[in-house]
Structures are given as structure tokens and as C-alpha cells.
N, C-alpha and C positions, 0 to 999 in steps of 0.2 A: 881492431883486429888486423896483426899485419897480413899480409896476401902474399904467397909466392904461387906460379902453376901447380904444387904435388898439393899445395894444402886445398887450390882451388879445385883440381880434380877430384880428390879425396873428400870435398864437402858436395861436390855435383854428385856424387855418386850415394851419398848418404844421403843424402835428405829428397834426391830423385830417381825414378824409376822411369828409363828412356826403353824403349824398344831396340830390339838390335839394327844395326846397321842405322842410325836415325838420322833422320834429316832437319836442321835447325835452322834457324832464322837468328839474327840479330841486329838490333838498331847502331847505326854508326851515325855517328854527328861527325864524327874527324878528332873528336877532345880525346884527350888521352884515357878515361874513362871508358869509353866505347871504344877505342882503338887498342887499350889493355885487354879489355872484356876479349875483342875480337882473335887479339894473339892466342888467348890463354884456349880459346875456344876452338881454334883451327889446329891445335894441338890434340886437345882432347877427341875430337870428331876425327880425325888422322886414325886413332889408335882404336876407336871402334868400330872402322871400317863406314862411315856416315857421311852426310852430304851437309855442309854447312854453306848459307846463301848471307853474306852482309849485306843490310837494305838500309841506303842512305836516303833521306828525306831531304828532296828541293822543295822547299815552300816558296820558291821564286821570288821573295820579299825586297830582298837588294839586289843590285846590276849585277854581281861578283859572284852570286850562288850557284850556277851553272861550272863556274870555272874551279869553283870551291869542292862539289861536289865531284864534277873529273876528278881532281888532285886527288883526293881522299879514294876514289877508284881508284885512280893508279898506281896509287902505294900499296892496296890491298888486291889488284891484281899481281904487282909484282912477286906475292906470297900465293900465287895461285888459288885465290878467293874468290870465288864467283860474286859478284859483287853487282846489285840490281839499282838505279837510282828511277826512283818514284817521285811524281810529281802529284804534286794536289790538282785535282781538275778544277776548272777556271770555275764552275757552277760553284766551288766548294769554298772559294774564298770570298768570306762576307767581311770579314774586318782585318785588318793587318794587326791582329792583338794576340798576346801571347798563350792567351786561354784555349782561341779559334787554333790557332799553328798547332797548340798540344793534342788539341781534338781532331783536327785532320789528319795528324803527323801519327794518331795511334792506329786512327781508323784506316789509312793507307797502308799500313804494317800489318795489321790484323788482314785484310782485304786479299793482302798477298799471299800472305800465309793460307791462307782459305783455298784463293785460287790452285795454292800448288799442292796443297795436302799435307801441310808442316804443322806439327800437332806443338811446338815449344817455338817460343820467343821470346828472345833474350835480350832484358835492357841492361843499359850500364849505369842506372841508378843507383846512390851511394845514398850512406848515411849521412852527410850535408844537405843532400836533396832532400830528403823525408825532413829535415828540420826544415828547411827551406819549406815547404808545401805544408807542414803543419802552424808555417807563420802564414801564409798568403791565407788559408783557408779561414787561421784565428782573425787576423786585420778584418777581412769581407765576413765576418760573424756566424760563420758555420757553428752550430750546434755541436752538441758531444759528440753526434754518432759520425757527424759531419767533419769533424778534426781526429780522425782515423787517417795513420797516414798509408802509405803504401808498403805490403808487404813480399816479402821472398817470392811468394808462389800465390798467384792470383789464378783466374781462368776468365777470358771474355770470348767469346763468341766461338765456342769449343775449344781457341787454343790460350794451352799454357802459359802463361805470362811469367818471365822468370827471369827475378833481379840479383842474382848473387852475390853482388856486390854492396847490397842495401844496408849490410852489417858493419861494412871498411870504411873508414875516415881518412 
């Protein structure tokens, strides 16, 4: 499906029901995925009068991620993004493996959202990734129910989880 912002607003608005004035959340890695996601979203929240927070995850892994993460601030400050970077707490990292990063890296995201009272969080998961994670899941022998891959609108720990992008190739 191709994506431009009216078709992207026009499907947020169909298929969700935000409260007025709302305050959102979304994941930014710096990929053009999440930094799309981010544009199309500080546009939309502009026009509903709403508070949007981009929250980048340092998992401290490489020497360079500290510096990785500023960059990616200060591009999305420059758009006057509030823009938060979270770090995994040292208790939190038991392996440098990409399963543990995905588990800290949601549970840090959700955490914040909790703490500020932001009832939607926005990933910039596509349809490559849901093939991608319905092959990791099939390789390591998940079960049927278990190769369910990840959907538009989830809900964990009160807040909304919300991938719009999940459909776009």
C-alpha cells in the first residue's frame, strides 16, 4: 500500500478513536521507518491541538549510541519534537542479544508512557518486519498460535500499541 500523510491521517482516523487534544508517544530508532512514522505524526497531532513525545531507545550496546541518539534528537528537535532518550537500567541488561534489546526497548517505552499518562504508542513497524518476525518465531519452532505475527492495534499494559505502518511495504 503506498503511504502519503492525507492517506496516513485519513486511515488514523478510521480505524482509531483518540480523545481530543491527545497526547502520543512514538518509537524512534533514527530509520527512516520511525523517522517517517515521526513526520507524518507531528503533523497530525499539530491539527488536533495534542502533545506528541518521540522516545528514542539507547540500549548502550556500542561506544557510538549515545552520540547516535543526540543526532536523531536533534534532528527532531529541530521540528520542535519533544523528544525523550531512555536508557535501559544496568539491572536490565542480562545479555547483549536481540531478543533481550526488543524486551527492554518495549518495556522502557511502555514505562514512560505509564509514567506520563499517554494512553497510544506508536511503532514504525512495517510489513517486512511482521515477515521478518513470523520467520524468527517459525526458525525457533513456535507453535501456531505462537507464529501470530504482530498486529495494527495491540494493547499492553493499558496503553495502545499502534503500528500503522504494519500494512506498507
Amino acid at each position: 500500500m503506498p503511504l502519503n500523510e492525507k492517506k496516513f491521517i485519513s486511515s488514523l482516523i478510521e480505524k482509531n478513536n483518540f480523545e481530543n487534544n491527545p497526547t502520543v508517544a512514538v518509537g524512534v530508532s533514527g530509520g527512516p521507518d520511525s523517522m517517517a512514522l515521526t513526520f507524518m505524526l507531528n503533523s497530525w497531532i499539530k491539527k488536533k491541538k495534542g502533545k506528541l513525545y518521540a522516545l528514542i531507545f539507547d540500549h548502550e550496546f556500542r561506544s557510538n549510541s549515545k552520540e547516535e541518539s543526540l543526532h536523531v534528537k536533534n534532528i527532531l528537535n529541530e521540528m520542535s519534537i519533544d523528544t525523550k532518550i531512555i536508557k535501559t537500567k544496568n539491572s536490565k541488561i542480562k545479555k547483549k542479544n536481540m531478543a533481550q534489546a526488543r524486551k527492554n526497548r518495549f518495556q522502557g517505552l511502555i514505562n514512560f508512557c505509564n509514567k506520563k499518562n499517554i494512553l497510544h504508542l506508536f511503532l514504525g513497524h512495517h510489513f517486512d518486519d511482521n515477515i521478518e518476525t513470523f520467520l524468527i518465531r517459525k526458525i525457533n519452532g513456535s507453535n501456531l498460535e505462537g507464529l501470530g505475527c504482530m498486529s495494527e492495534v495491540s494493547h499492553s499494559n493499558k496503553i495502545q500499541i499502534i503500528r500503522p505502518l504494519i500494512n506498507v511495504k
